[in-house]
C-alpha positions in Angstrom: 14.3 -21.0 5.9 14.4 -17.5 4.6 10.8 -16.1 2.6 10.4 -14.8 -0.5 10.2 -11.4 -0.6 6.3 -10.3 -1.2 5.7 -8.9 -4.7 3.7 -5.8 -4.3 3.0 -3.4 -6.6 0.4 -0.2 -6.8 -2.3 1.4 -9.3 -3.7 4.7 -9.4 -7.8 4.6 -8.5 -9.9 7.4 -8.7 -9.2 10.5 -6.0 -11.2 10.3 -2.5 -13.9 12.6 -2.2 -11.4 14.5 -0.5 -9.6 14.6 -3.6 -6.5 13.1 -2.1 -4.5 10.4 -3.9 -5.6 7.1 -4.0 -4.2 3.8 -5.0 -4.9 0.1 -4.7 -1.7 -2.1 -3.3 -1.7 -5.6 -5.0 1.0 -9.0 -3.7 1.3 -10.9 -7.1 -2.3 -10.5 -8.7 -4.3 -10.3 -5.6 -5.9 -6.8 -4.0 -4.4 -6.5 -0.3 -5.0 -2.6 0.3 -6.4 1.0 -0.9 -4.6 3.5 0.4 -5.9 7.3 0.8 -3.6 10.3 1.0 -0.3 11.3 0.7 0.8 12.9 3.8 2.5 9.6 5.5 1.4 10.5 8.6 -2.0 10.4 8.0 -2.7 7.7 5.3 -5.7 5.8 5.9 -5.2 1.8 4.6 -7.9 -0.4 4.2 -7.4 -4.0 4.1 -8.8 -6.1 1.6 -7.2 -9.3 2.8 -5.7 -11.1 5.7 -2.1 -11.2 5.5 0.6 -13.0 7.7 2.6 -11.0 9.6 5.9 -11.1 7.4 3.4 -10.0 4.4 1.9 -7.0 6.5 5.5 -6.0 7.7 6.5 -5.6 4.0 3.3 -3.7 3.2 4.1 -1.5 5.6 7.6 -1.0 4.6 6.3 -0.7 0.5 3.8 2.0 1.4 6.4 4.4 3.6 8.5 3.7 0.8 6.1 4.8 -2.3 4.8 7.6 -0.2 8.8 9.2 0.3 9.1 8.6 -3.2 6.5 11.1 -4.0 7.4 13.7 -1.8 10.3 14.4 -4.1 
């Protein structure tokens, strides 16, 4: 049995004291990351809550994904 694809979505929080981007990462309504920069090979993410390993893969995948998408 195939899953469901995760739901994730992003909002904007206030800059770092670095003053890089920052933005939470939410699956459905719950908070599973903040993630700090924009340079994808340096983004700090901070977990906020365990995730099974299909969930994390597609986190992963979600936050290379939104990061490219800025770069343009």
């Amino acid at each position: 049995m195939e899953e469901k694809k995760p739901n994730f979505h992003k909002e904007s929080i206030k800059s770092s004291h670095e003053n890089e981007p920052a933005f939470n990462v939410y699956l459905d309504e719950l908070l599973v990351a903040e993630v700090r920069g924009n340079d994808p090979t340096k983004l700090t993410v901070i977990p906020m809550r365990e995730l099974n390993d299909y969930e994390e893969d597609k986190l992963h995948e979600y936050i290379e994904s939104m990061v490219s998408d800025q770069e343009y």
